[in-house]
N, C-alpha and C positions, 0 to 999 in steps of 0.2 A: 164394267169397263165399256161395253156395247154404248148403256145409256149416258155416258160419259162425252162417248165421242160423238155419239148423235146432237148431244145438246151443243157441245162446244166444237163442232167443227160445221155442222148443221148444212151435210150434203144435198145435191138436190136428189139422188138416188141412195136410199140405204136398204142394202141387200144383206140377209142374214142366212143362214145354212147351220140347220143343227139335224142330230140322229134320233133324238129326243122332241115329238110334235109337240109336246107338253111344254115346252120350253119355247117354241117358236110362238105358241098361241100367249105364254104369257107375256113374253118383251112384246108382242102388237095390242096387246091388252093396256100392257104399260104405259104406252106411245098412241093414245088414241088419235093426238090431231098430228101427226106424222106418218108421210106414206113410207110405209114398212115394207119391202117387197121383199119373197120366198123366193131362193135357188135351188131345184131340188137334187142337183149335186155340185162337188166343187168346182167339177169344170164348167157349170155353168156360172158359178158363181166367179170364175174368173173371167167368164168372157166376158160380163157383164158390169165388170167392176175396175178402176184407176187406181184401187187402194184395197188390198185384203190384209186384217188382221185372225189369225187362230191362236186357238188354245187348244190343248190337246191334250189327251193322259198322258199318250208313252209317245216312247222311239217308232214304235212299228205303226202306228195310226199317224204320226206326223208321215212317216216313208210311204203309206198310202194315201191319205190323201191329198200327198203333193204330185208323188213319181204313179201313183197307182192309175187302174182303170177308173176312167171319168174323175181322175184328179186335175189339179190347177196345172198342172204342167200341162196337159191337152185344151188347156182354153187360154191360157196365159197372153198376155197382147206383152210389145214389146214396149218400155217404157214402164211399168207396172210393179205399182209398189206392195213386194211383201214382206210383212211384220211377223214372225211368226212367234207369242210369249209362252208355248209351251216350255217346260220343265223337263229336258232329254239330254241324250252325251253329246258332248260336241261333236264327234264323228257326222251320227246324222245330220245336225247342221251343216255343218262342213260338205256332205255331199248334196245336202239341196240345194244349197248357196249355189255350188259346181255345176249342178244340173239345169238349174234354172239362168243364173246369169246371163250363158251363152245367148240364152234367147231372148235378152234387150230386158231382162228384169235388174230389179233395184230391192236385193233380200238381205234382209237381217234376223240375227235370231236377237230377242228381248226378250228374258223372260221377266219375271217378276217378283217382289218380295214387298209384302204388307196384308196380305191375308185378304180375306171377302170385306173388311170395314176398310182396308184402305182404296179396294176396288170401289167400294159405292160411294165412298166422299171423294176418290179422284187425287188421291195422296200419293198412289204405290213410287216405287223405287223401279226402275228397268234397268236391267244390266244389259246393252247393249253388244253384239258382235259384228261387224259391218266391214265391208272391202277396205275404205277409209275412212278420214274426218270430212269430208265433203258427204259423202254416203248417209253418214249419221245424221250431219244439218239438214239434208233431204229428209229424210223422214221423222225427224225430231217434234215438228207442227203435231202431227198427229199422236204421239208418245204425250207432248205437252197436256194435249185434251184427256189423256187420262191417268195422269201422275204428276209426281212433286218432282223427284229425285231421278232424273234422266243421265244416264252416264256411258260414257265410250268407255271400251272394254278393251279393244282393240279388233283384230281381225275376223270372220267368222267363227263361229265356236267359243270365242270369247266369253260373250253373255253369258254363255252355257258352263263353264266353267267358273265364273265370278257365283252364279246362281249354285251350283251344287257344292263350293265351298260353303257359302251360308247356310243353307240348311243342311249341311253337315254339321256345323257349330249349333245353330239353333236342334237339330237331332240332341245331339248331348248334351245341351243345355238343361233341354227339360226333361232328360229321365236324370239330370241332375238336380234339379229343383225337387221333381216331385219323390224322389227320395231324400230328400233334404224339409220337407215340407212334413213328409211322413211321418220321419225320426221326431221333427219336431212335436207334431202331436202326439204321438204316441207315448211322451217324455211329459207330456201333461200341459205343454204349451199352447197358448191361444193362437190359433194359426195367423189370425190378422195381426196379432202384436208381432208375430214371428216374422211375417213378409214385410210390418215395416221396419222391423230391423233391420231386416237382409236387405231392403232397398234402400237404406239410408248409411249401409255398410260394404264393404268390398265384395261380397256375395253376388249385391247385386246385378241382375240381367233382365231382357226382356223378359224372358220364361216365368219373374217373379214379379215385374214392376207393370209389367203389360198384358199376358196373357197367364196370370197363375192358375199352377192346377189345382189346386183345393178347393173344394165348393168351399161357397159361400164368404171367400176370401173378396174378392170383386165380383163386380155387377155386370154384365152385360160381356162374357166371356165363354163360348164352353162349360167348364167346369162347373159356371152356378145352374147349370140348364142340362144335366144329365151329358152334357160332353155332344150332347146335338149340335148339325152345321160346323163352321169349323172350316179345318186343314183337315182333311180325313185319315188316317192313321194306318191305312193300308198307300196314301200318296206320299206320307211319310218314308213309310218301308220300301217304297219303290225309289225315292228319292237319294235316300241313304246308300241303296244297291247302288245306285250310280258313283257315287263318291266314291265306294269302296271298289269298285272296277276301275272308273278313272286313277285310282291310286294302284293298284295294280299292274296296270298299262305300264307305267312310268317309277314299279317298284319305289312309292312312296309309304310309308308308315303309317300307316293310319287305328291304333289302336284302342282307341277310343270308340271310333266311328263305327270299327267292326264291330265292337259288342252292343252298341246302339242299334246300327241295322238289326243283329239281332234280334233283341229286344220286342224291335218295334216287329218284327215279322213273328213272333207270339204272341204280342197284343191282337196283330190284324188276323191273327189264323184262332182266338181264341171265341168262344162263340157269345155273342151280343155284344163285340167288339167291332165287329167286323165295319161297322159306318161309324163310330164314334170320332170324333177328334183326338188328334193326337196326342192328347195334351189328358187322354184317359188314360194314359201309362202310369199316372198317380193312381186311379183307381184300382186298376191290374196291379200294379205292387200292391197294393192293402188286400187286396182280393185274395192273391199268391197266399200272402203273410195271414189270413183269417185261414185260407186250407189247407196249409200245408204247417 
């Protein structure tokens, strides 16, 4: 996403801020004939900056370092555009939006849906939350430099909501496939002829036609590569938590979703799961089913 927007928006300052040094040395690696310059914390990186995008694991790291000590909120200039594509409840959006606005900022939450291949070809989807449709067209230039599929959602929180119904669907999806993939080998079937059937049939879904989990099914996926890289499968089980709280809040039904989260939170807790893709919940079932 970073290298994305560097290329196609081509600032004359590009400031970067990560927790991880490993990470900052490899994007200015990346970018040798582009001056790269280091924030060594948020609030620096907001004094210094017209435009911040984050990503972020949880709820409680975006509430830090927006509202926290030497967060963006202590260096924020007024006028100052933030994007923020972490994956969290709307709430906390909603109160950073709140916190931040007052002080001449321009915040949205975006997060996103296309996985790491559609971050590095500049494809993803944003689900956008924003004060209004003027708001969105402000910051849209900069969403274009790193995605296909840009959408208003509507109000803050928004985004965050469109995002955690998706991979609520996509959660169930694939511990539907990959028990459907399972059955199918186990039955004696060739699992390639079996996904193209389920992709040329009602069956089919991303989980089967885009990211399948059975090795060896496609090329350049997870599954053919030990479940390395990836959607990680404990951001899965974090994700899912979300739905199932959001559904909660608002006494919505979600029974499906629940045995998913589930699921996936004994995939993430089970050991040499623990970094896999999530899309090794095909594995963990066969795994299950050879010990028990």
């Amino acid at each position: 996403m970073a290298s994305n927007l560097l290329k196609k928006i081509a600032p004359k300052h590009f400031i970067i801020h990560d927790v991880t040094e490993s990470s900052v040395a490899r994007f200015k690696a990346e970018h040798p004939d582009v001056s790269v310059e280091y924030a060594a914390t948020p609030r620096e990186l907001a004094e210094r900056s017209a435009v911040v995008v984050t990503m972020l694991p949880a709820s409680a790291h975006v509430r830090h370092v927006y509202l926290g000590k030497d967060g963006i909120a202590e260096g924020i200039k007024s006028g100052a555009v933030l994007i923020d594509s972490s994956t969290i409840d709307p709430g906390t959006s909603q109160a950073v939006a709140a916190a931040l606005s007052p002080k001449g900022a321009v915040v949205v939450d975006a997060p996103v849906s296309g996985g790491t291949l559609g971050a590095q070809a500049g494809t993803l989807t944003f689900m956008v939350g924003a004060k209004d449709e003027a708001t969105f067209g402000s910051v849209r230039p900069y969403l274009d430099a790193m995605g296909k599929n840009i959408v208003f959602c509507g109000k803050n929180g928004n985004g965050q909501v469109a995002k955690i119904c998706n991979n609520m669907m996509l959660g169930i999806s694939m511990v539907a496939a990959s028990e459907t993939m399972n059955l199918g080998v186990r039955l004696g079937m060739d699992p390639k002829l079996l996904a193209s059937i389920i992709n040329t049939s009602s069956g089919r879904c991303w989980s089967t036609d885009t990211y399948n989990p059975c090795p060896g099914v496609m090329p350049n996926v997870p599954a053919s590569r030990d479940y390395e890289g990836g959607f990680g499968v404990s951001l899965m089980a974090k994700d899912m938590g979300l739905a199932v709280a959001a559904a909660n809040e608002v006494k919505s039904t979600v029974v499906l979703g629940g045995v998913a989260h589930q699921i996936y939170n004994q995939v993430a807790s089970t050991p040499g799961f623990e970094r896999k893709d999530f899309s090794s919940v095909f594995k963990w079932l066969n795994d299950n089913t050879k010990r028990f």
